[in-house]
C-alpha positions as CSV (number, residue, x, y, z in Angstrom):
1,X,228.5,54.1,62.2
2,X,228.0,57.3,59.9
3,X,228.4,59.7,63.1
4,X,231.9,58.2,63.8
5,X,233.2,58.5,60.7
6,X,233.2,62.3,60.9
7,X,237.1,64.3,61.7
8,X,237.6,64.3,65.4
9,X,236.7,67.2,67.0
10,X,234.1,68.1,64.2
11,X,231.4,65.0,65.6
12,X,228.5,67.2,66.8
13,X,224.5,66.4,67.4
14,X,221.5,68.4,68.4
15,X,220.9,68.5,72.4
16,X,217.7,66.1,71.8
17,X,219.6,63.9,69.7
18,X,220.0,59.6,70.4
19,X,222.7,57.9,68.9
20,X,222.1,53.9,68.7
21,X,223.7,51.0,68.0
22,X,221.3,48.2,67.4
23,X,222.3,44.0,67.0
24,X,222.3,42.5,63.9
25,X,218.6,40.8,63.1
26,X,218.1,37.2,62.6
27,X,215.4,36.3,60.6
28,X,212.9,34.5,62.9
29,X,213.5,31.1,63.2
30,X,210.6,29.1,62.4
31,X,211.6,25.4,60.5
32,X,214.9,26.2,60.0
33,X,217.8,23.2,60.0
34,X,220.2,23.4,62.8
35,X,223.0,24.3,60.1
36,X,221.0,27.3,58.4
37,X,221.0,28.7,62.2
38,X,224.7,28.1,62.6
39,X,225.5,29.8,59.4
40,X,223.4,33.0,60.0
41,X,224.9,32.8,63.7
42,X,228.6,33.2,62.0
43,X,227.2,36.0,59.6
44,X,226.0,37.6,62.3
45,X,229.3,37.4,64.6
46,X,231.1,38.5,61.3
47,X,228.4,41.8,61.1
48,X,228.9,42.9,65.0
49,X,232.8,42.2,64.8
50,X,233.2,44.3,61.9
51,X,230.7,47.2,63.6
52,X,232.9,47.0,66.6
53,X,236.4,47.0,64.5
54,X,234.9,50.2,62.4
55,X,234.2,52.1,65.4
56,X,237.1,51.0,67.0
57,X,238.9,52.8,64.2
58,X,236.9,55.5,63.6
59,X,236.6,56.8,67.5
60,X,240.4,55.7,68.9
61,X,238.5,54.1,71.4
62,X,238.9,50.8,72.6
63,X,236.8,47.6,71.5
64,X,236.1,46.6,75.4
65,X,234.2,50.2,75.8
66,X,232.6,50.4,72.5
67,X,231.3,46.7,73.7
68,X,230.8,48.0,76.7
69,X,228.3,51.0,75.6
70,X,227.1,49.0,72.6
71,X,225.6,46.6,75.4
72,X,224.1,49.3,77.7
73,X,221.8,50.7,75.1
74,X,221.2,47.2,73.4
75,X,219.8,44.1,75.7
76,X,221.0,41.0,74.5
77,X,217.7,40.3,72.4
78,X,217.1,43.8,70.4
């Protein structure tokens, strides 16, 4: 998120550097009631929605390949 918010054209890193987008973290689970998992679950849509709208206006890229590459360095469960 901070490295897209630089000027275009003016976004560098260091050869050896990794940029990474990581999935918002639930709490584990444990005893928790059915609607304390479907709240979090909104909060957490809310989180990666925002990340993607952010970058979407940051970069001038698209959603679908910000989702795209958002996937390909995080699995489904990270």
């Amino acid at each position: 998120m901070i490295l897209s918010a630089g000027d275009r054209g003016k976004r560098f890193m260091t050869p050896h550097a990794t940029a990474m987008l990581h999935q918002p973290k639930i709490p584990s689970t444990g005893e928790r009631q059915a609607t304390e998992l479907q709240i979090k679950w909104k909060e957490v849509k809310a989180q990666k929605q925002a990340m993607i709208n952010i970058l979407t206006t940051t970069t001038g890229n698209p959603a679908e390949k910000i989702e795209k590459v958002r996937s390909s360095w995080c699995g489904d469960f990270e």
